[in-house]
DRENPASE-574419 format. One record per atom (N, C-alpha, C, O, CB): residue number from 1; atom name; x, y, z. Coordinates in steps of 0.02 Angstrom, whole numbers, plus 50000, padded with zeros to 5 digits. Glycine has a CB too. Example, Ala and Ser with C-alpha at 12.3 -4.5 7.8 and 13.67 -1.06 7.14 Angstrom:
2
<i 1	at N	c1 50660	c2 49716	c3 50390> $
<i 1	at CA	c1 50615	c2 49775	c3 50390> $
<i 1	at C	c1 50660	c2 49835	c3 50390> $
<i 1	at O	c1 50712	c2 49834	c3 50423> $
<i 1	at CB	c1 50565	c2 49776	c3 50452> $
<i 2	at N	c1 50642	c2 49888	c3 50354> $
<i 2	at CA	c1 50684	c2 49947	c3 50357> $
<i 2	at C	c1 50645	c2 50002	c3 50394> $
<i 2	at O	c1 50670	c2 50057	c3 50402> $
<i 2	at CB	c1 50704	c2 49970	c3 50286> $
! end
This chain:
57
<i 1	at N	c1 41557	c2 43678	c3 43293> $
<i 1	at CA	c1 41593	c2 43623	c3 43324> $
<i 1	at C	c1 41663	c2 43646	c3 43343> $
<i 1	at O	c1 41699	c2 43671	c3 43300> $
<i 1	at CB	c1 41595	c2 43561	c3 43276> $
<i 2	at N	c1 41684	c2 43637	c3 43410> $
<i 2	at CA	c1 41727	c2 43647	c3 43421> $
<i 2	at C	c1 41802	c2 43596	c3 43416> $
<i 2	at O	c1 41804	c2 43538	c3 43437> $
<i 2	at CB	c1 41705	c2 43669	c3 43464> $
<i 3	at N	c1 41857	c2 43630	c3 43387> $
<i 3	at CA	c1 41907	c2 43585	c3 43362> $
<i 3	at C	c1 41947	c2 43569	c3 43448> $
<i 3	at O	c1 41937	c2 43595	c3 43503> $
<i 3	at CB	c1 41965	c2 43629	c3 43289> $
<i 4	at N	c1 41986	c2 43525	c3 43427> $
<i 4	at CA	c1 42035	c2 43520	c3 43505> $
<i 4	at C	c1 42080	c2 43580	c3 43509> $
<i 4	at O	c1 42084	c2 43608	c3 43564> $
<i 4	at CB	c1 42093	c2 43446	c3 43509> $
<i 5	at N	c1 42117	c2 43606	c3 43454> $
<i 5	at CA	c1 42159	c2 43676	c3 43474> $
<i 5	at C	c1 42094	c2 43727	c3 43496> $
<i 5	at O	c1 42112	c2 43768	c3 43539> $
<i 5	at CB	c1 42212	c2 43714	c3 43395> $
<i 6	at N	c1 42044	c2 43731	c3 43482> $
<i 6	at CA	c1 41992	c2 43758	c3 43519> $
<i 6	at C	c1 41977	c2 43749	c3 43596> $
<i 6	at O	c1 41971	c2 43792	c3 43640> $
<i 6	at CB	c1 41943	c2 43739	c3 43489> $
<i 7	at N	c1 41973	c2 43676	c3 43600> $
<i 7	at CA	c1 41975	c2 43676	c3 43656> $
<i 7	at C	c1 42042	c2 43661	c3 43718> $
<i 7	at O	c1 42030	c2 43633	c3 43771> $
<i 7	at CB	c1 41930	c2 43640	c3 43654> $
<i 8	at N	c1 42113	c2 43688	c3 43699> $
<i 8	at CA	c1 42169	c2 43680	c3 43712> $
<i 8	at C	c1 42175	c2 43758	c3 43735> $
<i 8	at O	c1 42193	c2 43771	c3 43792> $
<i 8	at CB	c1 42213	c2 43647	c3 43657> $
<i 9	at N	c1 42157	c2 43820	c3 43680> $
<i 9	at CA	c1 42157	c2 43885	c3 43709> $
<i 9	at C	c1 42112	c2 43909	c3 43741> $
<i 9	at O	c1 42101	c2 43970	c3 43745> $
<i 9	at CB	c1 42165	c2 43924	c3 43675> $
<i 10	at N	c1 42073	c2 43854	c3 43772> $
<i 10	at CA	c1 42031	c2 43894	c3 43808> $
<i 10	at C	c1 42045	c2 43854	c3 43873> $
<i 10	at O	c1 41998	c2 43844	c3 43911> $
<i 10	at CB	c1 41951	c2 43901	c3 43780> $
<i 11	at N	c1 42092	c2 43836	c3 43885> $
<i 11	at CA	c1 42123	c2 43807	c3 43937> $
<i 11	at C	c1 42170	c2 43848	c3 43985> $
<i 11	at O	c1 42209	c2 43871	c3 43943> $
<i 11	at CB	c1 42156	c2 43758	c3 43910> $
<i 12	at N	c1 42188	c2 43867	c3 44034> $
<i 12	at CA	c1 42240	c2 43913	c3 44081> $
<i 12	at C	c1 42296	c2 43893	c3 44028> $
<i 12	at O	c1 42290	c2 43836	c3 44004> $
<i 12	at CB	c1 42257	c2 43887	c3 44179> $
<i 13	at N	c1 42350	c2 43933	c3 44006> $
<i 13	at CA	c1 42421	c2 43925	c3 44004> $
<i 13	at C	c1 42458	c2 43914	c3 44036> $
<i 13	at O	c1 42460	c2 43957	c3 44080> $
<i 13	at CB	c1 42445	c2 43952	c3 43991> $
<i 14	at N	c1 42519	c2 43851	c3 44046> $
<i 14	at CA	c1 42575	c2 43841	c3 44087> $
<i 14	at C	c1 42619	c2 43834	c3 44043> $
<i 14	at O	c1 42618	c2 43794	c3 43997> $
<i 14	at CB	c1 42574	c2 43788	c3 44134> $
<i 15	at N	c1 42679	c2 43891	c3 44063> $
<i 15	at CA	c1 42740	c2 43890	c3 44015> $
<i 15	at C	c1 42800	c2 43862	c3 44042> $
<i 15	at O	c1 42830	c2 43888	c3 44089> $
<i 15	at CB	c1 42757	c2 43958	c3 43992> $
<i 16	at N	c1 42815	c2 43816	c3 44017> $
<i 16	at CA	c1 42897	c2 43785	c3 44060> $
<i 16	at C	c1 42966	c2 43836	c3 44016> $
<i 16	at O	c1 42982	c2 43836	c3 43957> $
<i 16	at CB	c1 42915	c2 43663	c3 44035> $
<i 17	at N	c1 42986	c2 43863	c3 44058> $
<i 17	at CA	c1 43052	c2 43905	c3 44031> $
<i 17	at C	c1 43123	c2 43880	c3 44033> $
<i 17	at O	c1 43160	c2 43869	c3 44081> $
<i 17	at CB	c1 43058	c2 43968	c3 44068> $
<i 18	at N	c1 43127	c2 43878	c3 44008> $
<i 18	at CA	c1 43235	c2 43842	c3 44004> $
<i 18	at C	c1 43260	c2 43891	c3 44000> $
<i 18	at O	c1 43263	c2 43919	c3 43945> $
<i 18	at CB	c1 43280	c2 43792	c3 43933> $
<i 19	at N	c1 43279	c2 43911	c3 44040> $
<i 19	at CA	c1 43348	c2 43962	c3 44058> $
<i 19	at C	c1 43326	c2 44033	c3 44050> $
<i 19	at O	c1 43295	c2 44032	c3 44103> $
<i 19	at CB	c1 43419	c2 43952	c3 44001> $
<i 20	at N	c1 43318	c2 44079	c3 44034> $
<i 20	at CA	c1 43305	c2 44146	c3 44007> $
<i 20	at C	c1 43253	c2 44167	c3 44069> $
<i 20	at O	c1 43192	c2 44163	c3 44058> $
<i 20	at CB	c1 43271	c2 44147	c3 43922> $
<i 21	at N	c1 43274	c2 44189	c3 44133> $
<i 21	at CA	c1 43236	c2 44204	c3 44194> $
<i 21	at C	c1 43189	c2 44271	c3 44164> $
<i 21	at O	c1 43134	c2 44289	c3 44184> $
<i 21	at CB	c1 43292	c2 44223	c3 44267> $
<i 22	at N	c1 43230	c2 44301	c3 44112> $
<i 22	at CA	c1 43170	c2 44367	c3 44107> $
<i 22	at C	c1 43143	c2 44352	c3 44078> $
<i 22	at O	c1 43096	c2 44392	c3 44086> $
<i 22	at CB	c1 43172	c2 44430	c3 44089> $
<i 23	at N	c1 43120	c2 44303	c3 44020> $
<i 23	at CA	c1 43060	c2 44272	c3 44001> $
<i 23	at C	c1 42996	c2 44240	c3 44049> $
<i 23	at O	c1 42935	c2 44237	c3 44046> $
<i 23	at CB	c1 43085	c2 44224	c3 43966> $
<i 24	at N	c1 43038	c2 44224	c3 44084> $
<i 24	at CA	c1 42981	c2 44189	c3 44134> $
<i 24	at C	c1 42956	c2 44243	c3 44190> $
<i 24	at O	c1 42921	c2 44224	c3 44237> $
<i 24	at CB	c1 43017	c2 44118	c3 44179> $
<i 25	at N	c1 42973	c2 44302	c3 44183> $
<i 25	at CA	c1 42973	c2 44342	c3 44245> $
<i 25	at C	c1 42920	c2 44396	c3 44203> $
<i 25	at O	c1 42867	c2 44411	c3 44231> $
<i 25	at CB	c1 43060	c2 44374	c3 44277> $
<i 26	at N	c1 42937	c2 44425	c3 44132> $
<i 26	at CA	c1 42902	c2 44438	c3 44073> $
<i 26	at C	c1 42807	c2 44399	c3 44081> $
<i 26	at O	c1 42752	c2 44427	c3 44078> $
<i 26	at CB	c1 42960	c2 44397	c3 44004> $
<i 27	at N	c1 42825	c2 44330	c3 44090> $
<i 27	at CA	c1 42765	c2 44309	c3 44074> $
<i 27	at C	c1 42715	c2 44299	c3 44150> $
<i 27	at O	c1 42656	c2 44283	c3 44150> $
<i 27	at CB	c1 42779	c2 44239	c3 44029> $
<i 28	at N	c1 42751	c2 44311	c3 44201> $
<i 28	at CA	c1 42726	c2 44309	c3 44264> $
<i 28	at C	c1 42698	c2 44371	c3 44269> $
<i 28	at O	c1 42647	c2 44370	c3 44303> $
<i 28	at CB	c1 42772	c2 44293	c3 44316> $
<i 29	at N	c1 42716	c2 44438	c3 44243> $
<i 29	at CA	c1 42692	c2 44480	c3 44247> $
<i 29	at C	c1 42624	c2 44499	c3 44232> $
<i 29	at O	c1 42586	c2 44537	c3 44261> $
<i 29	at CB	c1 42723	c2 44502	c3 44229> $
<i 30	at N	c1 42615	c2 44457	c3 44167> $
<i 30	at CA	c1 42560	c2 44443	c3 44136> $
<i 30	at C	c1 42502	c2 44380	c3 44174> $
<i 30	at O	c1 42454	c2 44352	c3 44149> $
<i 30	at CB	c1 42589	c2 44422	c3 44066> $
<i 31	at N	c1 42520	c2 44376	c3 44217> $
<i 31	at CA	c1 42489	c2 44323	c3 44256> $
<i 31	at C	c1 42474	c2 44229	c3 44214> $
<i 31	at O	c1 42426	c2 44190	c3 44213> $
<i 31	at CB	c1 42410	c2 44366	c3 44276> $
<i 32	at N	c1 42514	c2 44228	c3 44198> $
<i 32	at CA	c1 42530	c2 44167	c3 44158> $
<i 32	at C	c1 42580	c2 44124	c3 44222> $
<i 32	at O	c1 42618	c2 44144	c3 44266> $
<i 32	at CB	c1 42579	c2 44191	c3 44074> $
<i 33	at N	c1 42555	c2 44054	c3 44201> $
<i 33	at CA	c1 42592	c2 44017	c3 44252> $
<i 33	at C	c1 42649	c2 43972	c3 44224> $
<i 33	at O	c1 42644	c2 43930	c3 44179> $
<i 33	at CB	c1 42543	c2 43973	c3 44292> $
<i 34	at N	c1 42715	c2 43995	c3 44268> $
<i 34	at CA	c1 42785	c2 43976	c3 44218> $
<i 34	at C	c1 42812	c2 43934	c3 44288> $
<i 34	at O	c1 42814	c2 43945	c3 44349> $
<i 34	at CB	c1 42849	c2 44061	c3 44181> $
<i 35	at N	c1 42835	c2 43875	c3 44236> $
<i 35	at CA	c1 42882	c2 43845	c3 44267> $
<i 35	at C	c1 42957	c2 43860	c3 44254> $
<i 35	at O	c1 42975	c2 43867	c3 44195> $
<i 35	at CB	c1 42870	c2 43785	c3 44258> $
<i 36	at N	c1 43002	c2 43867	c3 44304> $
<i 36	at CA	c1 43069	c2 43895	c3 44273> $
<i 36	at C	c1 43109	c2 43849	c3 44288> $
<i 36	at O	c1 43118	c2 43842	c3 44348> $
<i 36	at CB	c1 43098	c2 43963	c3 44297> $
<i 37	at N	c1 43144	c2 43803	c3 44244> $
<i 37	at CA	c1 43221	c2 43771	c3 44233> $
<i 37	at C	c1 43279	c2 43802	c3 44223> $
<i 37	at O	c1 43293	c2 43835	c3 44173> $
<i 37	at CB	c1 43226	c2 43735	c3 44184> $
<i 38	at N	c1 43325	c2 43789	c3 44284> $
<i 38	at CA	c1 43375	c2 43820	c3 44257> $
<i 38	at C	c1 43413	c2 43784	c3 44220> $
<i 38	at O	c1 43425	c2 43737	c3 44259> $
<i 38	at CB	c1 43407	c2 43847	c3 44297> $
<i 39	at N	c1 43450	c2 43769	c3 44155> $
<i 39	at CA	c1 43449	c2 43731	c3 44142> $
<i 39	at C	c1 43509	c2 43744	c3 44100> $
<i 39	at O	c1 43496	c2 43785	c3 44055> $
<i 39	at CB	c1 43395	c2 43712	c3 44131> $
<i 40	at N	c1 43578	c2 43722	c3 44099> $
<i 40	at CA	c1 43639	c2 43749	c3 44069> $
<i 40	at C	c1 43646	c2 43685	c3 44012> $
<i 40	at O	c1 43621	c2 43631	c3 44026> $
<i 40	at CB	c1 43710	c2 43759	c3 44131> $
<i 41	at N	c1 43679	c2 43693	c3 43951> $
<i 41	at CA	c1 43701	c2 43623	c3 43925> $
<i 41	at C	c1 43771	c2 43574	c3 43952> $
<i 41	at O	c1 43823	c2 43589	c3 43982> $
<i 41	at CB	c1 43713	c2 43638	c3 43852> $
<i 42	at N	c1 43747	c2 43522	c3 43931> $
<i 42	at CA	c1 43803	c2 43473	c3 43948> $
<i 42	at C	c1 43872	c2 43500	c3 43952> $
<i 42	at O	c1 43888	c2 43537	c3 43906> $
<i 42	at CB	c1 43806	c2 43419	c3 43898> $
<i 43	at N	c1 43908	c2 43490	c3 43990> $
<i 43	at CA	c1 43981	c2 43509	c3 43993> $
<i 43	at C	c1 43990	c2 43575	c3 43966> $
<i 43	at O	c1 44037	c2 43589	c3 43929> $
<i 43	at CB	c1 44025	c2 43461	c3 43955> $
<i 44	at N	c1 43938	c2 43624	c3 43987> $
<i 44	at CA	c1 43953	c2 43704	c3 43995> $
<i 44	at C	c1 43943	c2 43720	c3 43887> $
<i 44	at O	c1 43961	c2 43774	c3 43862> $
<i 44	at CB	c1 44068	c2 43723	c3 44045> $
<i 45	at N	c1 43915	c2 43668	c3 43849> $
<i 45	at CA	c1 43917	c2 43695	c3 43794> $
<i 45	at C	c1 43971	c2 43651	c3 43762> $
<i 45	at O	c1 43967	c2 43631	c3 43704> $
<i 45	at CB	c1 43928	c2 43768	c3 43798> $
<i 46	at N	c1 44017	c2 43639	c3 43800> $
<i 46	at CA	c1 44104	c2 43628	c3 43760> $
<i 46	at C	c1 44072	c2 43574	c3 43715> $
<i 46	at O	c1 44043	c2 43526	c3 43741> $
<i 46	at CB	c1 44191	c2 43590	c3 43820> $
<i 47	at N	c1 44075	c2 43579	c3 43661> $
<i 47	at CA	c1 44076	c2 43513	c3 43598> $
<i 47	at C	c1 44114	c2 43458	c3 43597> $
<i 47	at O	c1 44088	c2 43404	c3 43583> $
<i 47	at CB	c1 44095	c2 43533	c3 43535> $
<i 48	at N	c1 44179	c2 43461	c3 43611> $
<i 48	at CA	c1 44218	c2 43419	c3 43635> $
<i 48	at C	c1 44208	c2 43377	c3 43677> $
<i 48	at O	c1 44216	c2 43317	c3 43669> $
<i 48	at CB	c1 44254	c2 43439	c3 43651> $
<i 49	at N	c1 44184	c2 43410	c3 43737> $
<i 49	at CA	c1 44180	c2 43400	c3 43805> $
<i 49	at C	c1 44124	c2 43343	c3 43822> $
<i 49	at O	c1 44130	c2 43294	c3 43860> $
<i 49	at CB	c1 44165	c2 43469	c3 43839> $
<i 50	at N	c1 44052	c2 43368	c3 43772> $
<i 50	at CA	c1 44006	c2 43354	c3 43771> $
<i 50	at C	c1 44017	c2 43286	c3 43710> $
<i 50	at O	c1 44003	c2 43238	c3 43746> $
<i 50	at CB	c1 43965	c2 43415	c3 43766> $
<i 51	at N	c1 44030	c2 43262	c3 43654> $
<i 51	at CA	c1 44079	c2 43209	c3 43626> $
<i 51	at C	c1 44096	c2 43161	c3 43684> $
<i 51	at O	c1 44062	c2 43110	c3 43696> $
<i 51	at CB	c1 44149	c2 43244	c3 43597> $
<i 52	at N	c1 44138	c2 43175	c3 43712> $
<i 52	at CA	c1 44177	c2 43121	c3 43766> $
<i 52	at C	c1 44129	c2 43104	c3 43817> $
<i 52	at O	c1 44129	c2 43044	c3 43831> $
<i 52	at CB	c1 44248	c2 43152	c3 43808> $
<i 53	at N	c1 44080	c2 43146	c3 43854> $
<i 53	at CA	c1 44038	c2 43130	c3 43868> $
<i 53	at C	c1 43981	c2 43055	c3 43846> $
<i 53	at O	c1 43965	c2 43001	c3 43872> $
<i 53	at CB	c1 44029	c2 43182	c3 43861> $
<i 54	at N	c1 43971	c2 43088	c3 43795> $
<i 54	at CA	c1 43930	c2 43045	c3 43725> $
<i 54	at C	c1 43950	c2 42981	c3 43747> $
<i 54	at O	c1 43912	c2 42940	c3 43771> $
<i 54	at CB	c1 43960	c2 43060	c3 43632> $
<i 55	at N	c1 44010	c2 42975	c3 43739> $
<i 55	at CA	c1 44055	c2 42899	c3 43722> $
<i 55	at C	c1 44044	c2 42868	c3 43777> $
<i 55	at O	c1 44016	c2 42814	c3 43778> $
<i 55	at CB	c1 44140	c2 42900	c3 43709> $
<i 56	at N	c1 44068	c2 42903	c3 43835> $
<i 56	at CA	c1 44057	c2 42854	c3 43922> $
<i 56	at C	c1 43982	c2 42838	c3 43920> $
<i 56	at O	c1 43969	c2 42779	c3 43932> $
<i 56	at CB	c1 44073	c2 42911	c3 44014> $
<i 57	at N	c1 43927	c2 42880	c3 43906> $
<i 57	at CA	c1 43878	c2 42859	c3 43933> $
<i 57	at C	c1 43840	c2 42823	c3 43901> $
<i 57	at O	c1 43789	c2 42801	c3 43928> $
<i 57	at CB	c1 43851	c2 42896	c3 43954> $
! end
């Protein structure tokens, strides 16, 4: 009997990538199908920045 993660890997792979282009370029090589986000954090990272943010929205 087959379980559902059984039947999940026997499915094509689609990998969504956040940020790291040579990961996704890594897995294209391999013929794997990647979606690529570029995808930076809120207010460049700044903690602060990203805080005050918080508050307005």
């Amino acid at each position: 009997m087959q379980t559902n993660i059984d039947k999940l890997l026997q499915k094509p792979l689609v990998v969504i990538n956040l940020g790291l282009k040579k990961f996704a370029e890594s897995l294209e090589e391999q013929k794997v199908e990647v979606i690529q986000v570029d995808w930076i954090p809120p207010a460049g990272g700044d903690k602060e920045m990203m805080d005050l943010l918080e508050q307005i929205l």
